[in-house]
C-alpha positions, 0 to 999 in steps of 0.5 A: 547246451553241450555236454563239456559246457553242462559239466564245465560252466558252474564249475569253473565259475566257482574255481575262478571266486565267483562273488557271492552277491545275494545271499542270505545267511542261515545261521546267526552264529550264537542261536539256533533261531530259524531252524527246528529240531525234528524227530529227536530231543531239544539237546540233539543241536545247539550252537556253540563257538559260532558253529552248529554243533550235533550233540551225541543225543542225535542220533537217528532220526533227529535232524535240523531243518530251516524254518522256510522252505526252498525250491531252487537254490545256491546253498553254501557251508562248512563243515567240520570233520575229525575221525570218524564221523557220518553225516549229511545235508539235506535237501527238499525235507518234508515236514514230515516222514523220511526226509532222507528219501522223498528229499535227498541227502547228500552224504558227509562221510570222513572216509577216503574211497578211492572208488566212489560208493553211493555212501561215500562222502557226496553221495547223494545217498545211497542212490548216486556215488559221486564222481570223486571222494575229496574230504578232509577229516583230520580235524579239518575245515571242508566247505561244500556248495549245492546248486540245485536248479531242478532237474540239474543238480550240483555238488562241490566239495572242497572246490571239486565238482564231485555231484552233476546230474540230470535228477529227471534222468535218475530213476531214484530221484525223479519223482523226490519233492522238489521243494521243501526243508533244508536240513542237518543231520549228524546221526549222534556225531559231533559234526559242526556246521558253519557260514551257512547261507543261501540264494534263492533261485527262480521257482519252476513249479507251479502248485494249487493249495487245495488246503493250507488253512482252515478258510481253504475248505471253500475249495471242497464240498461234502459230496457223499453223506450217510444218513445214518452215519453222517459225514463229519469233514471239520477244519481245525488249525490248518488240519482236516479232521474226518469222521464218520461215513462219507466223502468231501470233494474238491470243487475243481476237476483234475486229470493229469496230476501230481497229489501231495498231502501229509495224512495221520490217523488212528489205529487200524482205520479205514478211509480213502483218496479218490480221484477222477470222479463224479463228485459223488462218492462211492456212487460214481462207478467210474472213481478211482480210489487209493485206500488208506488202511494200515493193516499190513495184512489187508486184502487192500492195505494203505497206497493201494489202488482198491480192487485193481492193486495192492501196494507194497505195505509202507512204514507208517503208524497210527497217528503219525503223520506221513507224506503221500504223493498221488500222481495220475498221468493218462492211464498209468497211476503210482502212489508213494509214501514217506518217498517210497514207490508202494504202487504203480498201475497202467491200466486205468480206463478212465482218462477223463477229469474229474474230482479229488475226493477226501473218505471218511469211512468209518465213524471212530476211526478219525483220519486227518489231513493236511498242507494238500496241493496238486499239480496238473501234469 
């Protein structure tokens, strides 16, 4: 496909009334049943008149999301602005953590620029401006349609293609989830969302659940015990609690890989994520490991890759949970977490496959862990 087409085809599909065949809608109009109120009170959303409406007790961080998840998709909608008001659609939200960065956001602004900005109304914020600002907010309807088909996603706002892009060709965007929540966020404004609906688009990621449920744990093995301090690896409603001294291992071996997990722990804990190993812990001299260590002052704190480099801090507090995304491709290892890069390295020597490995270091200093999956590269 050439570039006019790349540009042209879906647009003018769309300016022509495309129908709109196999859609499913997202919001009944009376409730907000399929939908969940995150980070923020019971009152930060409520339906009213047929719309969604944000209350002013929504402010940051509190969004609404889907209760399923979606990967590629045609999502439609309008919203409704008047005066000042600051908002957005999200999409790829993890379940936990910075849904605005390891998804994306695409913004909902009143304001007119003239030069498109990368928090103007259909940024993909604050990353990519968009092409141009079309936004009505004089108390006035505004629909807008996102086509996300990875890596190529597209924006219309009111008819116009203000968003086209390659998101593998975005350095910012490249290595965001590419699957996840559909959100709502309107940062304390009355912001009101209306005919939302959806169609699905074929999947092109191809993820193994490591652990989803608590009958996942035959996919792992305690590979490391201390006598002294045994190794506790406990499944508990989807969640793997770890305590003790010790290491449990993935069955399969891995080499080049894409990790994503949600993990939560106690205050000032110690553990770690190894990978292309021996299966054996720290016995195997050939093992990589991402320490886990929320001390921001540590020689080696959380995201660092222990004895080779130290991460840049990440925001993240005791028991909370938060997205950690591992990826190992030949001798170059990064490491991100709630969708900010805190490691990268390219010097890794050993290129062989090996085992995925949970730690449990320290008895007392409890680590979880949850909704684990990999992706060979």
């Amino acid at each position: 496909m050439n570039r006019r087409e790349f540009l042209s085809t879906p647009a003018l599909a769309l300016a022509q009334g495309e129908p709109e065949q196999g859609f499913t809608s997202l919001f009944d109009g009376k409730t907000l049943k399929g939908w969940a109120i995150q980070d923020g009170p019971q009152s930060a959303f409520y339906a009213d008149a047929g719309d969604i409406v944000g209350h002013d007790s929504s402010g940051f961080p509190a969004w609404l999301r889907s209760d399923k998840k979606y990967e590629n998709f045609d999502l439609r909608l309008e919203f409704f602005l008047k005066g000042w008001m600051d908002g957005g659609v999200l999409i790829h939200a993890p379940e936990h953590g910075r849904p605005a960065w390891a998804g994306m956001l695409v913004k909902i602004f009143h304001q007119y620029d003239k030069e498109p900005r990368t928090n103007s109304m259909g940024a993909i914020f604050p990353v990519v401006a968009p092409k141009l600002v079309n936004v009505r907010a004089k108390g006035e309807w505004n629909n807008m349609r996102i086509l996300m088909d990875w890596p190529r996603l597209q924006v219309w706002v009111n008819g116009e293609v203000v968003q086209d892009i390659d998101c593998d060709g975005q350095h910012a965007l490249h290595d965001r989830l590419r699957q996840g929540f559909i959100g709502l966020r309107t940062l304390s404004y009355g912001l009101r969302f209306r005919n939302l609906r959806i169609r699905e688009l074929p999947s092109k990621e191809k993820w193994e659940t490591l652990f989803e449920t608590d009958s996942d744990m035959d996919k792992w093995f305690v590979s490391e015990s201390n006598q002294r301090t045994p190794a506790q690896f406990r499944a508990r409603n989807g969640v793997i609690c770890a305590d003790g001294l010790g290491h449990l291992a993935t069955k399969n071996k891995y080499r080049d890989f894409e990790l994503q997990l949600y993990i939560r722990h106690a205050k000032h804990h110690n553990s770690g994520v190894l990978f292309r190993t021996a299966g054996k812990g720290l016995a195997d001299p050939r093992r990589y490991e991402i320490q886990l260590h929320d001390v921001e002052d540590a020689h080696f704190p959380t995201g660092s890759l222990y004895y080779h480099k130290r991460s840049v801090y990440p925001r993240i507090e005791p028991e909370k949970w938060y997205l950690m995304q591992v990826i190992a491709k030949g001798r170059e290892c990064m490491v991100r977490v709630d969708g900010q890069t805190i490691m990268m390295y390219d010097k890794l020597e050993n290129v062989d496959q090996g085992h995925i490995e949970l730690q449990a270091h320290q008895a007392g200093r409890w680590t979880e862990f949850k909704r684990i999956r990999v992706k060979a590269l």
